[in-house]
DRENKOLZA-887198 format. One record per residue (C-alpha): residue in one letter; x, y, z. Coordinates in Angstrom, 2 decimals, always signed. Each point is the difference from the previous one (the first is absolute). Example, Ala and Ser with C-alpha at 12.3 -4.5 7.8 and 13.67 -1.06 7.14 Angstrom:
<sites>
(A (+12.30 -4.50 +7.80)),
(S (+1.37 +3.44 -0.66)),
</sites>
This chain:
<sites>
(X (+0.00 +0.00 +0.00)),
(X (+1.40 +3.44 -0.37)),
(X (+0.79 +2.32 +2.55)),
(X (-3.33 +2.85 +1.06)),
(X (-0.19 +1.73 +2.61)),
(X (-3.15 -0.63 +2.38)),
(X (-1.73 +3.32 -0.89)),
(X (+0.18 -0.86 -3.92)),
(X (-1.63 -3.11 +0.67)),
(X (-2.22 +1.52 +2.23)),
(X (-1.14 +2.49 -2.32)),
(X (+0.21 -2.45 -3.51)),
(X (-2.58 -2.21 +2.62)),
(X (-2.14 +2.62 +1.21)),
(X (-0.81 +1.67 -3.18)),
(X (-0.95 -2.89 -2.29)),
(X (-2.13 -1.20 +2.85)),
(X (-1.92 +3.45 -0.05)),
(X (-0.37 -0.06 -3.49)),
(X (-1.53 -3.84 +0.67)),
(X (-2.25 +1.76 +2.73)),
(X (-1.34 +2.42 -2.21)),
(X (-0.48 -2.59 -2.82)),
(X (-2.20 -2.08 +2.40)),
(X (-2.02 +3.16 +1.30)),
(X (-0.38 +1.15 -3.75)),
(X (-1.12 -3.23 -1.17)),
(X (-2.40 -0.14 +2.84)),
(X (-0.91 +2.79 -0.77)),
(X (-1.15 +0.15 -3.18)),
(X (-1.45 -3.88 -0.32)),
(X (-1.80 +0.83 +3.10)),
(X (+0.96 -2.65 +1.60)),
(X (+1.27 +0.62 +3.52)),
(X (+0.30 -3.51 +1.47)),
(X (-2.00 -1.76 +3.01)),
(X (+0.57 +2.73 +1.97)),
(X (-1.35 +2.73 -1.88)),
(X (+1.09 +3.67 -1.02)),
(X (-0.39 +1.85 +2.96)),
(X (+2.20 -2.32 +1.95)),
(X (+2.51 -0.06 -2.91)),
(X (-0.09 +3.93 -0.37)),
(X (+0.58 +0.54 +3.84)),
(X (+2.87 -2.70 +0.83)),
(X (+1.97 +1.21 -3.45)),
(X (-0.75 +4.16 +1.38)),
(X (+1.24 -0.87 +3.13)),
(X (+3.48 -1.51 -1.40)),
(X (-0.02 +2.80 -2.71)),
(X (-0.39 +2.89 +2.44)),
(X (+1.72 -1.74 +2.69)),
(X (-2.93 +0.37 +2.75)),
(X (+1.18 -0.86 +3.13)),
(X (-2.03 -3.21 +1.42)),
(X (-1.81 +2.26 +2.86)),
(X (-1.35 +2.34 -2.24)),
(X (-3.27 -0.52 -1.99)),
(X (-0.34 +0.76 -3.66)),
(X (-2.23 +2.97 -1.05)),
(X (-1.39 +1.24 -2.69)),
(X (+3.00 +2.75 -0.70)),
(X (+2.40 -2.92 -0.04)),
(X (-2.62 -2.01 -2.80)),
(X (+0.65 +3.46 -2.47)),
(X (+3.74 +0.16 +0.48)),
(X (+0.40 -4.04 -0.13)),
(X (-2.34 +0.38 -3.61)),
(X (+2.30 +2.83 -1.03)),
(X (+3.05 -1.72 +0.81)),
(X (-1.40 -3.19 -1.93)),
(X (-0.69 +2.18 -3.37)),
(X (+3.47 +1.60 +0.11)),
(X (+1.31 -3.54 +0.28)),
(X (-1.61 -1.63 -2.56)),
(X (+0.53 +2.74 -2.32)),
(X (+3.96 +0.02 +1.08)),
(X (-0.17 -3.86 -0.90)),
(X (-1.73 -0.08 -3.15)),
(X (-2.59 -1.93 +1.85)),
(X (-2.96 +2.35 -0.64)),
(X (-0.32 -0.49 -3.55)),
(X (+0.95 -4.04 +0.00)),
(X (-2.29 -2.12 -1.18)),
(X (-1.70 -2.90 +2.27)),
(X (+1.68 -2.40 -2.00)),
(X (+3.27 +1.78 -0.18)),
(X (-0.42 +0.35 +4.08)),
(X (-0.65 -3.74 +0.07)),
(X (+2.76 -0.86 -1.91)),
(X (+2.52 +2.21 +1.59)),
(X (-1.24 -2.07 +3.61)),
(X (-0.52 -3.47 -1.14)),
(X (+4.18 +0.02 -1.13)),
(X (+1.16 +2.20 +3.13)),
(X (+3.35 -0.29 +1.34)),
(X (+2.23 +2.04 +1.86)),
(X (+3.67 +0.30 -1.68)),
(X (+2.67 +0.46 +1.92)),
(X (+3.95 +0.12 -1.58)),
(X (+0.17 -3.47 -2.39)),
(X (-3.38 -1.72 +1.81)),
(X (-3.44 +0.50 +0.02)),
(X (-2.16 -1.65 +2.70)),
(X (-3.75 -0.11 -0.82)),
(X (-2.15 -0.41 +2.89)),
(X (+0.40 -3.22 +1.13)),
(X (+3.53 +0.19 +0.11)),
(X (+0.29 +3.02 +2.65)),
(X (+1.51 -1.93 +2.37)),
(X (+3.30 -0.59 -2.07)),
(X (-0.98 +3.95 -0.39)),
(X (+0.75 +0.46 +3.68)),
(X (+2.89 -1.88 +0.05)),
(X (+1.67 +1.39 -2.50)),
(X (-0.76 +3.54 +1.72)),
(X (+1.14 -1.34 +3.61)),
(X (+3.39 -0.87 -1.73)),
(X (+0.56 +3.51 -1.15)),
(X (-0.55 +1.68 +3.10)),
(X (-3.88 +1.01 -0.57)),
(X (-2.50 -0.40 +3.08)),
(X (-2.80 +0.30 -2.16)),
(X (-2.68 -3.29 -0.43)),
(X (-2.55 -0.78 -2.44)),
(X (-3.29 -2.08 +0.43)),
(X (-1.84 -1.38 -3.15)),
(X (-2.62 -1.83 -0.69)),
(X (-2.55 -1.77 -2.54)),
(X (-3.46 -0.40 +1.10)),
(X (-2.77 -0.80 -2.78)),
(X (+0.36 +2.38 -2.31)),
(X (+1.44 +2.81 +2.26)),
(X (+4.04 +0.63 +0.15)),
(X (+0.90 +2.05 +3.70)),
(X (+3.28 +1.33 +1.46)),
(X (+0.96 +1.77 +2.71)),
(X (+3.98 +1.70 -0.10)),
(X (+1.59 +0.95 +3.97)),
(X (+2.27 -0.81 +2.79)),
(X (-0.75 -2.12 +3.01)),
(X (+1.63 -2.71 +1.96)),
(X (-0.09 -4.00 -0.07)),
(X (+0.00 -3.01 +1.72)),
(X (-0.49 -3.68 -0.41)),
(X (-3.38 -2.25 +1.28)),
(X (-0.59 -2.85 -1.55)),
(X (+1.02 -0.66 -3.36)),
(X (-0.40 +3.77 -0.72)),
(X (+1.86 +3.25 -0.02)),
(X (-2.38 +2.35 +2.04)),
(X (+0.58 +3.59 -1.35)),
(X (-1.58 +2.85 +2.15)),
(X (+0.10 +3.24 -2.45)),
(X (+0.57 +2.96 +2.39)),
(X (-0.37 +2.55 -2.83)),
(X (-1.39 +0.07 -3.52)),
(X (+1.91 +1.84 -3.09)),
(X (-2.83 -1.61 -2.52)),
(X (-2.75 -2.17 -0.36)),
(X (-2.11 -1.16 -3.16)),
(X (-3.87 +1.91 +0.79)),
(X (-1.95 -3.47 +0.47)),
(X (+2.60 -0.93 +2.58)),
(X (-2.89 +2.16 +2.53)),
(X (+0.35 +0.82 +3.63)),
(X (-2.40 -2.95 +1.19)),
(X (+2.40 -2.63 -1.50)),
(X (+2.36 -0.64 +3.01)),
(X (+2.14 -2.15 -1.22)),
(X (+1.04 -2.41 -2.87)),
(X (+1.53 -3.45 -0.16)),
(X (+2.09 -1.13 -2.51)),
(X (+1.71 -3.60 -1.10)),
(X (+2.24 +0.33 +2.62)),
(X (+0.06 +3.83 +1.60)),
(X (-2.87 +2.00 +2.15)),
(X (-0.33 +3.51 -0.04)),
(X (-1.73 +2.15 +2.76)),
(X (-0.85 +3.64 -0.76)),
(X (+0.24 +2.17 +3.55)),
(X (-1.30 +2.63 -2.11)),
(X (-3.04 -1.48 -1.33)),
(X (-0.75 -1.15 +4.19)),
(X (+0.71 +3.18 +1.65)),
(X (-2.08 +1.78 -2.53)),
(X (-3.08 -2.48 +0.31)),
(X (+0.80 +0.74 +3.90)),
(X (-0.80 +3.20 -0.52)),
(X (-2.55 +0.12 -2.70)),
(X (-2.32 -2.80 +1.68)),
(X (+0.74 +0.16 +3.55)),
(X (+0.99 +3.77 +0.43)),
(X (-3.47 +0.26 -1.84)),
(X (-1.35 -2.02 +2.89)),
(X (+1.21 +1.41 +2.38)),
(X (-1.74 +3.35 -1.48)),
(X (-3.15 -1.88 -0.15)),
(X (+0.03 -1.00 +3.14)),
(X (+0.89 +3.53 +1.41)),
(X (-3.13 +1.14 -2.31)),
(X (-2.27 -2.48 +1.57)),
(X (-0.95 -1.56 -3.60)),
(X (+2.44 -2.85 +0.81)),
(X (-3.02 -1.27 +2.22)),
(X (-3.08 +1.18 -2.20)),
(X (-2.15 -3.05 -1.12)),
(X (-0.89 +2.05 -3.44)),
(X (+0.81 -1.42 -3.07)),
(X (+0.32 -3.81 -0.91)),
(X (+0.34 -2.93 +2.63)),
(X (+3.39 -0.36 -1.65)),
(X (+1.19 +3.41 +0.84)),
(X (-1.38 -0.83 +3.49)),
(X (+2.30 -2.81 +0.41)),
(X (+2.69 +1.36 -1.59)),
(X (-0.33 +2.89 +2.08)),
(X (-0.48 -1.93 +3.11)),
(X (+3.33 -2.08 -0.41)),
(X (+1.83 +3.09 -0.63)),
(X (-0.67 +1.60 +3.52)),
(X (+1.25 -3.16 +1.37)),
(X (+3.36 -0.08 -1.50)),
(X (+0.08 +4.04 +0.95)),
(X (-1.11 -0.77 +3.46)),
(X (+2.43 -3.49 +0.43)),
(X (+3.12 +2.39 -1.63)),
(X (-1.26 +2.94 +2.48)),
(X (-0.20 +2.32 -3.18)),
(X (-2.48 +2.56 +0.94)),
(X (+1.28 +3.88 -1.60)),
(X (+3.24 +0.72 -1.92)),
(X (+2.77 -0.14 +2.80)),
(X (-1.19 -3.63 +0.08)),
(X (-0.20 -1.12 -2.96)),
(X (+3.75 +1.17 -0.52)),
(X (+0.52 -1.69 +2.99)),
(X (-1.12 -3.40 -1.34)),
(X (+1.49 +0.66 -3.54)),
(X (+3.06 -2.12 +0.57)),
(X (-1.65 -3.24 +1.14)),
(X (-2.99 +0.38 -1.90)),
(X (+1.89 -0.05 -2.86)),
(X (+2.10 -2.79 +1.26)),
(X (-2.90 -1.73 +0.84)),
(X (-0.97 +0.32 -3.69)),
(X (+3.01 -0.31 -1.87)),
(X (-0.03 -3.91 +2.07)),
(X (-3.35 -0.99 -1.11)),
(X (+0.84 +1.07 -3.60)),
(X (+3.37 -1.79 +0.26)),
(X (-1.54 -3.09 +1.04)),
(X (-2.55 +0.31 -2.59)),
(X (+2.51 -0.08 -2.77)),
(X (+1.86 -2.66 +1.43)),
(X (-2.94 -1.99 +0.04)),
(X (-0.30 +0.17 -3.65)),
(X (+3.15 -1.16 -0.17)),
(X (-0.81 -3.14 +2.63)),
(X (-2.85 -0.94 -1.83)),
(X (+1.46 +0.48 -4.05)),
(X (+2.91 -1.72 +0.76)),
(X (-0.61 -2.78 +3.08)),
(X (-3.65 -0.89 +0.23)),
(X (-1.30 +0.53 -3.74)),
(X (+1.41 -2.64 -2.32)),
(X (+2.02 +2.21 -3.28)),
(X (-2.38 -0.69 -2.49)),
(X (-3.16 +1.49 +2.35)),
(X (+1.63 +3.09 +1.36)),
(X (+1.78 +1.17 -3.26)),
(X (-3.02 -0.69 -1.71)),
(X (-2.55 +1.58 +2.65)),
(X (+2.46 +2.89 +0.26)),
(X (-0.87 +0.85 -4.06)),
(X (-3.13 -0.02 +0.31)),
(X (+0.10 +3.48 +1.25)),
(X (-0.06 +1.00 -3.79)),
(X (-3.68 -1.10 +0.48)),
(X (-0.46 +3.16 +2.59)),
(X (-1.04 -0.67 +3.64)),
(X (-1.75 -3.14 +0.74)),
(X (-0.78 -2.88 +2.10)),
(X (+4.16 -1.62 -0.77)),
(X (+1.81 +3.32 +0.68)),
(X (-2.10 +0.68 +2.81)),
(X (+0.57 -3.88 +1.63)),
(X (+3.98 +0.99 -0.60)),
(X (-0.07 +3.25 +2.28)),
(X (-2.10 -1.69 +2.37)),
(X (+2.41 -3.24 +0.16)),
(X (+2.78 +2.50 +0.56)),
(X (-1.69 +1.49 +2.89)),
(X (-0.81 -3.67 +1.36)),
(X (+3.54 -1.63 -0.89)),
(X (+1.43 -2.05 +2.99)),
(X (+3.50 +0.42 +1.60)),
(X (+2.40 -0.63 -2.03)),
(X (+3.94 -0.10 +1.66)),
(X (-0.25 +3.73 +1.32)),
(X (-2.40 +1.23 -2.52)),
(X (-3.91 -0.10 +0.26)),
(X (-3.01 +1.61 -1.23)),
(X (-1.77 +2.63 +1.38)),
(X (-2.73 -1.73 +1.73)),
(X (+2.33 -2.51 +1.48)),
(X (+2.02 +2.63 +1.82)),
(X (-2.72 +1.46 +1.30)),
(X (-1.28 -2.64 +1.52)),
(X (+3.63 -1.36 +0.99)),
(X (+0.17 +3.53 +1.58)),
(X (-2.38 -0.49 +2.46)),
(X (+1.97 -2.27 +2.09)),
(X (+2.96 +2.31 +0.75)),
(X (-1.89 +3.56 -0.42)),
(X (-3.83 +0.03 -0.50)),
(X (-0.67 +3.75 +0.63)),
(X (+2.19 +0.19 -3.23)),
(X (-1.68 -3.08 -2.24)),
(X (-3.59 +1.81 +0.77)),
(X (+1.40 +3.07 -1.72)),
(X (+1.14 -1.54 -2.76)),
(X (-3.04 -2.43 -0.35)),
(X (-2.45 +3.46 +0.05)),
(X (+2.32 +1.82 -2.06)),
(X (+0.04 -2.62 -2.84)),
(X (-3.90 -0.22 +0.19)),
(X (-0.06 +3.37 -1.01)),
(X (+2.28 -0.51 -2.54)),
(X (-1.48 -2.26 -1.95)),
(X (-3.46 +1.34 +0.89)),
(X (-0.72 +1.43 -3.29)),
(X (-3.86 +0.17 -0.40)),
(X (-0.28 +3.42 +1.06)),
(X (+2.36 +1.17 -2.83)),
(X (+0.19 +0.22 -3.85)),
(X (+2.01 -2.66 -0.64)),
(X (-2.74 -2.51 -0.69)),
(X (+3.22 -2.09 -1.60)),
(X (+0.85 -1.14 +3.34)),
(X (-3.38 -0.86 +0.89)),
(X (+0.58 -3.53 -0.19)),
(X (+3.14 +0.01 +1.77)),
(X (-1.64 +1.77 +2.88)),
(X (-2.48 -2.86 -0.04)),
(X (+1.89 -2.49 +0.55)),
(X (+1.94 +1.88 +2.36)),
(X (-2.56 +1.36 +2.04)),
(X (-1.38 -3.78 +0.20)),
(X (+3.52 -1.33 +1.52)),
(X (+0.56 +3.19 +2.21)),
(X (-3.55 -0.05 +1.88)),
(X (+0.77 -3.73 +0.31)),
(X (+2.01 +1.25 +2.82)),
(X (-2.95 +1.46 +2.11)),
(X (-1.35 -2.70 +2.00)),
(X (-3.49 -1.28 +0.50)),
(X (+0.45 +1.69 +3.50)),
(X (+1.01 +3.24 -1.20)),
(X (+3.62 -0.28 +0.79)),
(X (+3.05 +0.59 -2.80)),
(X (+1.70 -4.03 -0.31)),
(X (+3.16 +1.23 -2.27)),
(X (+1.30 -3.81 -0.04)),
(X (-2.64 -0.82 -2.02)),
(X (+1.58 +2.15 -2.96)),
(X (+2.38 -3.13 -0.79)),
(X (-2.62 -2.48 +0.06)),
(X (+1.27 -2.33 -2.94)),
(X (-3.42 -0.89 -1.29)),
(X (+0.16 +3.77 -1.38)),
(X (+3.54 -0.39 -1.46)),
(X (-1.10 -3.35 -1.30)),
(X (-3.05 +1.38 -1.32)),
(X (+1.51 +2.84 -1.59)),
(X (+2.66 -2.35 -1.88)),
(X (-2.57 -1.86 -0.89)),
(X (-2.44 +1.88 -1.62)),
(X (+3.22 +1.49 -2.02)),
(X (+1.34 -3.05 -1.32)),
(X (-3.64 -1.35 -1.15)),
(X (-1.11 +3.29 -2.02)),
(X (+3.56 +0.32 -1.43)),
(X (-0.22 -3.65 -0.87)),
(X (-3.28 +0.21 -1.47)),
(X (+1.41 +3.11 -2.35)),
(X (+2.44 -2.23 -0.88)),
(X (-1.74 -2.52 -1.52)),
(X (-2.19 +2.11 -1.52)),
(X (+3.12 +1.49 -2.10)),
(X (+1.12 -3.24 -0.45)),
(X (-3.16 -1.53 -1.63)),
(X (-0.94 +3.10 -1.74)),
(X (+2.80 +2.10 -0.63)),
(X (+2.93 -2.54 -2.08)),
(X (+0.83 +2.59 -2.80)),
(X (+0.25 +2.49 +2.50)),
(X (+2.33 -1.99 +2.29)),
(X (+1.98 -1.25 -2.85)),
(X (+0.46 +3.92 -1.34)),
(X (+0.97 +1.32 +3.16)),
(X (+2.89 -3.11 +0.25)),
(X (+1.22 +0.44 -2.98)),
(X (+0.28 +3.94 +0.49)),
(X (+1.66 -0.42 +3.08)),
(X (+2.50 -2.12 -0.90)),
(X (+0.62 +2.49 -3.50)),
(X (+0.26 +3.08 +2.56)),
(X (+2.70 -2.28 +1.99)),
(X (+2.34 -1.19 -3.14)),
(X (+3.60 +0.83 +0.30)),
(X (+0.02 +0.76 +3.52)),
(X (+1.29 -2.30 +3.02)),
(X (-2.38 -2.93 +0.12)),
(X (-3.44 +0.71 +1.69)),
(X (-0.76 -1.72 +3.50)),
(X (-3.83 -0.84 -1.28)),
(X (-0.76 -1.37 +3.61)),
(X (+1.39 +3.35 +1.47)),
(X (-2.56 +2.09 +1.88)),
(X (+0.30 +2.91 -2.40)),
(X (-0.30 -1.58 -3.19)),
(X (-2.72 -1.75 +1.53)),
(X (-1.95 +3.01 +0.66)),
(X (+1.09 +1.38 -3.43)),
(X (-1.45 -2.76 -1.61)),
(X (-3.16 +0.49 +2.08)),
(X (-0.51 +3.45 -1.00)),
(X (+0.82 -0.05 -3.63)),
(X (-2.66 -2.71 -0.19)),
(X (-2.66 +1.60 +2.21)),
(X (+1.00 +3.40 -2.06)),
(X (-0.89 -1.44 -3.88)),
(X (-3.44 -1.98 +2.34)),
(X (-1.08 +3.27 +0.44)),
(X (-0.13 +1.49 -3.62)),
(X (-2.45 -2.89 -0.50)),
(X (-3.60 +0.70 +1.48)),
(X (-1.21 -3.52 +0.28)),
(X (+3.76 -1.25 +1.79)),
(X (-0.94 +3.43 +2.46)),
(X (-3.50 -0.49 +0.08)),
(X (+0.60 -4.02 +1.32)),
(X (+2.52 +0.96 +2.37)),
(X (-1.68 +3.23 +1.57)),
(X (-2.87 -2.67 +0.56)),
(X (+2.84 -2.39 +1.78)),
(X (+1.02 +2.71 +1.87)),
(X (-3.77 +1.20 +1.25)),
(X (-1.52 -3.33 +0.60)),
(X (+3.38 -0.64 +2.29)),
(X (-0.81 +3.44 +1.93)),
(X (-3.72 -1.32 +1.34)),
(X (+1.62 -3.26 +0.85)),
(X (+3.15 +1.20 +1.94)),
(X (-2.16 +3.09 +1.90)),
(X (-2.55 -2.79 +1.01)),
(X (+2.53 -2.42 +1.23)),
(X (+1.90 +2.99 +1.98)),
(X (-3.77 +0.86 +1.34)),
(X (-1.04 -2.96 +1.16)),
(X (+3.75 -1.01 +1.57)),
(X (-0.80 +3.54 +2.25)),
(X (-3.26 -0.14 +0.30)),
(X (-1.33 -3.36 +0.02)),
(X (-2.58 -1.82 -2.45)),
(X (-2.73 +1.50 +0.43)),
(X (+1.23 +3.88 -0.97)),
(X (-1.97 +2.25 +1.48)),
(X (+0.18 +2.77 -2.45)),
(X (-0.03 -0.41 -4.22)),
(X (+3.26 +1.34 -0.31)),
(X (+3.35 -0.25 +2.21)),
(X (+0.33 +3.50 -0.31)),
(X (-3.07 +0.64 +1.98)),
(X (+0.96 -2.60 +2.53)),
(X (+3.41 +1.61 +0.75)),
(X (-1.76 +3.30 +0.05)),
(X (-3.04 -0.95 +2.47)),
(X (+3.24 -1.32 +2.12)),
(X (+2.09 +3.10 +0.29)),
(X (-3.18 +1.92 +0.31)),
(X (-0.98 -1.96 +3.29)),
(X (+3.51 -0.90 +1.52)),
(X (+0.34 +2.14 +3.57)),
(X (+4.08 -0.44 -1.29)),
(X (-0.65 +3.15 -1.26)),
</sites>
């Protein structure tokens, strides 16, 4: 390699990466397509990295115009504003960052880091495929090893791509997880500073609006009251074990993901669930997140759930702050993001497990292993029964996709085909041409649909018995929280 200097290769990095930024935005955009999460979540986590608004301070609408402005001037600087959607398209699908004699496209980024580490540069770069959607996030932080992964906490953020929004956490990759202290101090301050206002206000404790805003509302003045958070001075107070409080429950997520995609799943199930994301959010990618919050102890790694309830033996005050937190995390029937709806099902059916019959909060019962073995499951039967589908009905398309993959891979270094990656590779290309054909889509959306009814009925009637005493789960949990004196 030749010799640079760490600020060239900072700056080479950081400028074709805002160029990529601004092609994503742009394409966004103008196809008006803005991803799961939407444009105004988009909009506000790319304004706050644009402008550089600290993570206590709230975005108004002064900062919208200047973040617009700044966008236009941008694009125009670029050539972006006049680019066509296919020209946009083009210019993303064949990304790659090139740095001195190499370029590293974006699954190669951690050869990226490497080669920056051995000239000196502190910098790190997260990147990631999911669906359809390409995300990054450029900064600085510090690492350690758990488990078989390289935990990276990012301190400070240079860049990120504008889907990589404020609610995502943190992100696991084949063998690295990163967690974003800027994206959980600002939800800190955003959610809970805004509850604490609430509360102040009196509305935190108003019954108006949905039952869903009543329990949400309700299970937020218990985490304020168990963290003692009550006007400003203490919710400052609490920031730095709040947040670590989070920034533990999101770690364990991730490695939970990583306990269940590469332990407890066999290959061919979790690389093939984990493509089905290209199918949106449904009943498969909502079974992974919530087998990553059940996934057992694994060496000195765990899921979420598990260490909560492990928790409870050496500090309970603590795992009942967590375990309230986390049902307000993934409470999400009071907000927008009707997305996560079905995650928040099956959630809230496996948190309010927890409250006994008698009223009292049982945490052990969060690593029951029927749910874990349910979970697994449920996953391995609906993947299964996609993949016979695509193997009865689907032989040209199989066959294209093979013969593709192996054209795309001549001349290099020979291809592991039983490798994780190219597993998932495979997975997508072949759910990616499945889609372009409406009776393939139409078969598997009904796969995927039938499989929701089936998995929310099992989960209801493990938690509430057979004879369900509501017509939908969601009701159940709700007439639960609604009556429980726990809060």
């Amino acid at each position: 390699m030749k010799k640079i200097t760490p600020a060239i290769a900072e700056s080479q990095v950081h400028d074709q990466l805002n160029r990529f930024s601004h092609v994503i935005y742009t394409l966004m955009e103008k196809s008006g397509d803005w991803g799961d999460a939407g444009e105004h979540q988009v909009q506000s986590s790319f304004a706050r990295n644009i402008l550089d608004i600290p993570t206590d301070q709230n975005l108004d609408y002064t900062h919208h115009i200047t973040f617009n402005q700044k966008i236009k001037d941008t694009q125009n600087t670029l050539g972006l504003s006049d680019a066509s959607l296919d020209t946009l398209q083009e210019e993303f699908d064949t990304f790659a960052i090139k740095l001195l004699d190499k370029e590293y496209d974006i699954h190669s980024f951690t050869e990226l880091n490497q080669a920056l580490k051995k000239i000196g540069s502190k910098w790190i770069i997260q990147g990631g495929v999911y669906g359809y959607a390409k995300e990054f996030i450029l900064g600085e932080g510090r690492s350690k090893k758990m488990g078989d992964y390289d935990v990276v906490y990012f301190e400070k953020e240079h860049l990120r791509s504008p889907n990589t929004i404020i609610a995502m956490a943190a992100v696991i990759g084949e063998k690295e997880i990163f967690v974003r202290k800027e994206s959980i101090t600002t939800i800190y301050y955003q959610k809970w500073g805004g509850a604490k206002d609430a509360q102040v206000f009196g509305t935190l404790t108003s019954n108006h609006g949905s039952p869903y805003h009543t329990v949400s509302n309700r299970i937020k003045k218990h985490v304020l009251d168990l963290y003692k958070i009550t006007e400003e001075n203490s919710l400052r107070a609490a920031e730095k074990q709040f947040v670590e409080d989070m920034k533990e429950t999101v770690l364990f997520h991730e490695l939970g993901h990583g306990i269940i995609q590469n332990h407890l799943l066999p290959i061919d199930i979790a690389t093939c669930a984990e493509a089905t994301k290209l199918f949106g959010e449904h009943i498969i990618t909502a079974l992974l997140e919530l087998l990553a919050e059940l996934a057992p102890k694994l060496g000195k790694i765990q899921g979420p759930l598990f260490n909560i309830a492990s928790l409870t033996k050496t500090n309970a005050n603590r795992a009942e702050k967590l375990y309230w937190m986390y049902t307000s995390d993934t409470w999400f029937f009071d907000t927008p993001d009707t997305y996560m709806y079905l995650y928040s099902d099956l959630m809230a059916l496996v948190l309010t497990n927890a409250i006994t019959k008698n009223d009292t909060l049982d945490l052990s019962r969060l690593k029951q292993k029927k749910l874990l073995t349910m979970a697994l499951q449920a996953t391995i039967d609906l993947t299964q029964e996609l993949q016979d589908y695509v193997q009865k009905k689907a032989r040209p398309v199989i066959k294209k996709i093979q013969a593709n993959l192996k054209k795309e891979n001549k001349g290099h270094d020979e291809i592991d085909v039983n490798a994780y990656g190219y597993k998932t590779h495979y997975w997508a290309e072949l759910f990616d041409a499945l889609t372009k054909d409406p009776t393939h889509l139409a078969k598997i959306m009904e796969i995927l649909e039938k499989g929701q009814h089936t998995v929310l009925d099992l989960f209801y009637t493990y938690s509430a018995g057979k004879k369900k005493p509501f017509g939908t789960s969601r009701e159940y949990v709700l007439d639960k929280l609604l009556k429980t004196e726990l809060l």
